[in-house]
N, C-alpha and C positions, 0 to 999 in steps of 0.2 A: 333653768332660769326660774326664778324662785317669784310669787307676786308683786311683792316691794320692790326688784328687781324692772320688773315687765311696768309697775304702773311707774317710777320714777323715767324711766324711760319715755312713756307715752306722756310723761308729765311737760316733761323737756321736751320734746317734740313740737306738744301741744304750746307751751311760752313763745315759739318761734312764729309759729301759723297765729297766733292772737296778737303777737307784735307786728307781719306781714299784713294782718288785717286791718290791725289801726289803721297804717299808715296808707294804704291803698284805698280804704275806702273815704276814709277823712282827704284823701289827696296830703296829708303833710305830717311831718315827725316833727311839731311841736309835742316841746315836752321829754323824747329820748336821745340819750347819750350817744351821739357816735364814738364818742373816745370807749364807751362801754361796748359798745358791739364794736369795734375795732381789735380791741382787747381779747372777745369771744372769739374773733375768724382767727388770731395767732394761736390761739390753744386750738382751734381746732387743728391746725394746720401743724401745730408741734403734734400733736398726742395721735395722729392719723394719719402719718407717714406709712406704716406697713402697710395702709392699703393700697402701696405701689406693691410690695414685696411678700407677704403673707396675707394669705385667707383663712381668717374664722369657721366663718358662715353666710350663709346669702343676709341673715338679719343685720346681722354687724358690719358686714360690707354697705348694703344699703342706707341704713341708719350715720354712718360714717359721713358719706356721700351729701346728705342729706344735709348734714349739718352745717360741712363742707360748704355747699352750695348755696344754701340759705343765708349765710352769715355773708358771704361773698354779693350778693341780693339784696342783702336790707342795708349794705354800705354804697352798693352801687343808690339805691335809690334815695340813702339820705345825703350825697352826696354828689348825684346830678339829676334824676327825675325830680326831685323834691328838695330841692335844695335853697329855696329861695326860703325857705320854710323852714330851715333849720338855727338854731340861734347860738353860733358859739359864744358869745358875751355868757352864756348861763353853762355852757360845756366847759368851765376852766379847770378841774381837775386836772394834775399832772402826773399825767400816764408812764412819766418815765419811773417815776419815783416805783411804781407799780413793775416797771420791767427790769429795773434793778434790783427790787426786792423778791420778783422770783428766780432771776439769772442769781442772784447769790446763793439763797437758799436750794437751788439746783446743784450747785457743785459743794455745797456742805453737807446735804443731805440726800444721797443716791446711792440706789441701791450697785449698780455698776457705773461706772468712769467710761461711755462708750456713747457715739453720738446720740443713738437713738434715745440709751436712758436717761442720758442727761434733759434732752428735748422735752422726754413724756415729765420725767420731773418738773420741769420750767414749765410744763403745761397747767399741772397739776396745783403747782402755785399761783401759777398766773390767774388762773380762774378763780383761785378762793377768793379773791382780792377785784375780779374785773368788772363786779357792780359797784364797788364805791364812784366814780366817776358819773352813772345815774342815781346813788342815793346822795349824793355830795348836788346834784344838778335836782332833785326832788327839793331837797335841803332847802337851795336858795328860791324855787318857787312859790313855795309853800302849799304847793298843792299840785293834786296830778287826772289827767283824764279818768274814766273807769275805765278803759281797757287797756293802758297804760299800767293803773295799777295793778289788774286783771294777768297780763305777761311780770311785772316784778315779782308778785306773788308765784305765780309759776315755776318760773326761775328758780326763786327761793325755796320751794315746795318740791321740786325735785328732787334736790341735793338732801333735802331732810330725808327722804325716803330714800336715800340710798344708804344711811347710816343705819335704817332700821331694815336694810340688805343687806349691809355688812354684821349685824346685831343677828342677825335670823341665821347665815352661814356660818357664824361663830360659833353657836349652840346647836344644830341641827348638819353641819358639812362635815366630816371626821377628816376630810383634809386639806380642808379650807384654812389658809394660812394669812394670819395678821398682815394684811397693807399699812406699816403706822403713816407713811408720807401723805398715802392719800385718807387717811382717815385722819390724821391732824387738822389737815387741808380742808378735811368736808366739814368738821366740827369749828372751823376758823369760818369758813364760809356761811354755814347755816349764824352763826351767831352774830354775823354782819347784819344778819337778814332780821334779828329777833323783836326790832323796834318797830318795823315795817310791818313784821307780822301783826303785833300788836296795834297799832294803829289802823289795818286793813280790816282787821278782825270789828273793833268797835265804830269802824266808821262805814268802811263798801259793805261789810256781809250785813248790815243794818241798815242796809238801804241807802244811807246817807256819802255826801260828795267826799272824797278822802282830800283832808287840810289836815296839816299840821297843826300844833298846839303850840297857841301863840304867848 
């Protein structure tokens, strides 16, 4: 495992525990998507099936688990410890539009026709696409907490760093071999994120409240 590998990882890790933070310690999930982390626990749950049937390694089992678990956690708590707190009026992104654009693009572009691959594919999609639903909910606010911004950034900042682990293994692995599904996917994803970044960049890393430009 390579660094970009290891910090993309601990990047993603880290988005979840400063999203669990928000909202625990604030007592409420004004501000985040449930239709966006609803969206993250199915990809979890497509793309980490073998961890009924096949073992990695203890890293990749637990890391699995984890995400697994978490994501099943910040739905339980946006939708009944904290729930009085949640605002769908500003959640209206339509998520189907999102499960039908990866349930297609799964069976046109898979590497095998077999449940599993199909699954990891539909996962693969599903997540490049499963923050629109919070930048669509940023959108109509106009603005976002800092720790809020703090886990989007995250999010976003993971996926970047794995492109530059798929960029390191391509020149450095002798038989490291092109994923184009999932690397179409992370370079679709990261480029959701590119307005946000910019925006995060001249407003939270400056100190200042992150608002949109009106």
């Amino acid at each position: 495992m390579n660094l970009f590998r290891l910090s993309a990882d601990l990047t993603h890790l880290a988005s979840i525990f400063i999203l669990l933070s928000k909202i625990r310690s604030s007592r409420s999930c004004v501000g985040i998507s449930l239709k966006s982390q609803i969206l993250l626990c199915v990809v979890f749950v497509t793309r980490y099936l073998d961890i009924i049937y096949k073992y990695h390694s203890l890293y990749n089992t637990c890391m699995k688990i984890v995400f697994i678990g978490t994501s099943f956690y910040t739905i339980y708590l946006m939708k009944a410890k904290f729930k009085a707190t949640y605002d769908q009026n500003l959640d209206t992104f339509r998520m189907e539009y999102l499960f039908l654009f990866a349930a297609v693009l799964s069976l046109v572009l898979c590497y095998e026709y077999t449940p599993v691959e199909i699954l990891w594919s539909f996962s693969i999609w599903l997540e490049s696409v499963a923050i629109l639903p919070q930048l669509f909910m940023l959108q109509r606010t106009g603005e976002a907490e800092t720790l809020t911004t703090h886990y989007i950034f995250a999010l976003g900042a993971y996926r970047t760093l794995y492109i530059f682990n798929w960029i390191y293994r391509y020149y450095f692995e002798d038989d490291y071999k092109v994923d184009w599904i999932a690397s179409i996917a992370g370079l679709l994803q990261t480029a959701l994120y590119s307005d946000f970044f910019y925006i995060y960049y001249v407003k939270v890393v400056k100190g200042q409240k992150f608002e949109l430009p009106k």
